[in-house]
N, C-alpha and C positions, 0 to 999 in steps of 0.2 A: 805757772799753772801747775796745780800739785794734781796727785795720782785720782783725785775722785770729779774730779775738773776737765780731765783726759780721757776720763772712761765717758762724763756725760758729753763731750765733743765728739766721739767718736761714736756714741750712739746716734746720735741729733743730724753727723754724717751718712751713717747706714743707714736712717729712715727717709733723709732727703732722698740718697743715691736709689733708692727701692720704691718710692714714689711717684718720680721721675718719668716723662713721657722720654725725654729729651734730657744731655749735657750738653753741655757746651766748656771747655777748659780756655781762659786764655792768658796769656802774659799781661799781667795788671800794672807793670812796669810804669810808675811815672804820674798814675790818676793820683789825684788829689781827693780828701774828703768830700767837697762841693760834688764835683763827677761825677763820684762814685753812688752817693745819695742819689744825683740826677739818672745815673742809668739803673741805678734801684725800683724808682718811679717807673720808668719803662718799660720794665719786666715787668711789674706789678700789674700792669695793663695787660700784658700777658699771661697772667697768672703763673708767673716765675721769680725766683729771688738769686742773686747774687750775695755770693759768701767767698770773701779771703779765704784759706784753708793754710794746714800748714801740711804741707807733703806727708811726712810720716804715719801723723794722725789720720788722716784720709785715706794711704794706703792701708791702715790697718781698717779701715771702715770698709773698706771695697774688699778687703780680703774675707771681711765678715757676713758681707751679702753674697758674695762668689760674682763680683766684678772687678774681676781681674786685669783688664784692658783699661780701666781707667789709671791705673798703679804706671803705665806707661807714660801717661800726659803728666806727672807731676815731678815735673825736673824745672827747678828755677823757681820763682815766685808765680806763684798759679791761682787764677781766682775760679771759681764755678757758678755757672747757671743753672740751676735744676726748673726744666722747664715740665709743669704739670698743666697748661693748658693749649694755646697755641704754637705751637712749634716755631709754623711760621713766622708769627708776629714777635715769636722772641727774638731771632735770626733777626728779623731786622730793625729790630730796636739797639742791638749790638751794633749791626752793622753801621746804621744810622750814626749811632755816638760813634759812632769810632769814624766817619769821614768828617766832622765834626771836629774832634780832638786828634785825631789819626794816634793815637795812644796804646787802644788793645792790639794784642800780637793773637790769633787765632791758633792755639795747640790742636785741636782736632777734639770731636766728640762722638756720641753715638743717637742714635733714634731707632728705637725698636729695636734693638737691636744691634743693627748697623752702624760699621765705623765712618766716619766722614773725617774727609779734607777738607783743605779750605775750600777746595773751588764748589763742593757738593754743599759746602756748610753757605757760600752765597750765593748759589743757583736757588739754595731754601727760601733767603735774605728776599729775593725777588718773586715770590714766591705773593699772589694775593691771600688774607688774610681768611683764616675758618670761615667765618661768617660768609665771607664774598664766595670762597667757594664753594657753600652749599648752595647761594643763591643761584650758582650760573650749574651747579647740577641739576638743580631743583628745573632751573629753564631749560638745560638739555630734555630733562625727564618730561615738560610737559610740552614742549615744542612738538612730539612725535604724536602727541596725542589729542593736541587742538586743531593739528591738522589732521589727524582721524577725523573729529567732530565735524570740522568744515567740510569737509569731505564725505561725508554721509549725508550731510545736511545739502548740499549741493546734488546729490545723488537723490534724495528724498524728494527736495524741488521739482527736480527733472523728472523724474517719474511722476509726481501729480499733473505737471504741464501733459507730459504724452496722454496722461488717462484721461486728463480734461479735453485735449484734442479730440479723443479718439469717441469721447465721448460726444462730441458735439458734431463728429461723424457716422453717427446709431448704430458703432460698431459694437457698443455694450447691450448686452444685454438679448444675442443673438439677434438684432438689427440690421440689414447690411446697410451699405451709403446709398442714402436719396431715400429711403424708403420709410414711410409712415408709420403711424400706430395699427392703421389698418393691414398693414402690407401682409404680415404672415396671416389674417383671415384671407386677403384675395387669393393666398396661394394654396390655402386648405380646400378652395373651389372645385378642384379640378377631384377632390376625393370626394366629392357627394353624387359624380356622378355617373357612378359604376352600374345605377340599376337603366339607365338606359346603354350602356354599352353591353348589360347582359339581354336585352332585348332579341336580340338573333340568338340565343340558349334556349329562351322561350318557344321561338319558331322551330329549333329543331325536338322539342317536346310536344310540339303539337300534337302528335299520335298518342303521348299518353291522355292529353287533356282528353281528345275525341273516344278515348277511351272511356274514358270517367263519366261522358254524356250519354255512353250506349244504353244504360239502367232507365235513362230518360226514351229512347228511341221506343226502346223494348215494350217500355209502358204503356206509352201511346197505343204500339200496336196492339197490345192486349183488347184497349179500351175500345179500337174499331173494331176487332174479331166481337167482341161483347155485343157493341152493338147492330151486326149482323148476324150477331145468331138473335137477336132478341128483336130487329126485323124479319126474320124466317118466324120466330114462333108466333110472331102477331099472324105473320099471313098464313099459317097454316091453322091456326084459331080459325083465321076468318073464312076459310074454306070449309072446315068443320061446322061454323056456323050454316052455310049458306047449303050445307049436305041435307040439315037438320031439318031445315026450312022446306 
């Protein structure tokens, strides 16, 4: 591999390493071409590729992104997964081949970050796959809230049952139980009939009524004075008459 050979490997290094959701480093010890093709395929399903590497070259690639912790896992023949889609689904497609062929030796890699063992790198391995786990968030997520709905909708029920109850005991609509259309006029009865309760008011006004009459008393008596002076004037006519005579 000459010097311009070495620089595009080392680049092709630093853009995987910097792409990278996930590594995984392991002892490639022993795989065969067929294998190696086959665990190719399996990553690819995870949207990850496995790459022999040669130490050096690699450590200079990781020293050129500022991944310095990968410079640690390459002692001895070391192969790499650059995982950019599933994590999990990579974890265990490795893992998968390798109970299978018991062939890869797990160095240790990183996520996000974070360095992993092996034991954290096959806790991943068992891990269900993206898709499964957004489906079973996605069903936490609406678990809480279908049973809100049923639960309103149970509540909603129940309330039109009481209204229609309560209805069909004329408690709407200021009705009380048992009682008719008519029932609030029989009970407005008892207000029409105040002008005979005030009938004793009247009795103790009597002296103004007899008041009011006295213009009439007065008249009368005028009218009899009247006509006894105007029987005096006949009969003193009629004396004057009978003077005359």
């Amino acid at each position: 591999m000459n010097r311009d050979e070495k620089a595009q490997a080392i680049e092709e290094i630093a853009a995987q390493i910097e792409g990278a959701e996930a590594i995984f480093a392991v002892d490639y010890r022993g795989i065969s071409v067929p294998q190696a093709a086959e665990l190719r395929g399996k990553l690819r399903e995870a949207d990850a590729s496995f790459r022999v590497v040669k130490n050096r070259l690699t450590k200079r690639a990781a020293d050129q992104v500022g991944e310095e912790r990968l410079g640690e896992l390459l002692q001895g023949p070391t192969a790499l997964a650059f995982v950019r889609g599933d994590t999990a689904l990579a974890a265990k497609a490795i893992s998968t081949f390798n109970k299978e062929h018991e062939i890869l030796a797990f160095k240790g890699g990183f996520m996000d970050g974070t360095s992993l063992d092996e034991d954290q790198f096959k806790s991943i391995a068992r891990l269900p796959g993206r898709d499964v786990l957004n489906g079973q968030f996605a069903g936490v997520v609406a678990s809480p809230l279908t049973g809100l709905v049923r639960g309103l909708g149970s509540m909603i029920q129940g309330l039109a049952l009481q209204l229609g109850q309560i209805a069909e005991k004329g408690l709407v609509g200021g009705e009380g139980p048992g009682e008719s259309a008519a029932g609030p006029v029989a009970e407005e009865a008892p207000t029409s009939t105040p002008p005979a309760e005030e009938a004793p008011e009247a009795d103790a006004d009597e002296p103004e009524a007899s008041g009011e009459d006295a213009p009439a008393e007065e008249a009368k008596a005028e009218e009899a004075a009247d006509e006894a002076a105007d029987e005096t004037s006949e009969d003193s006519n009629d004396d004057t008459s009978k003077e005359e005579e």
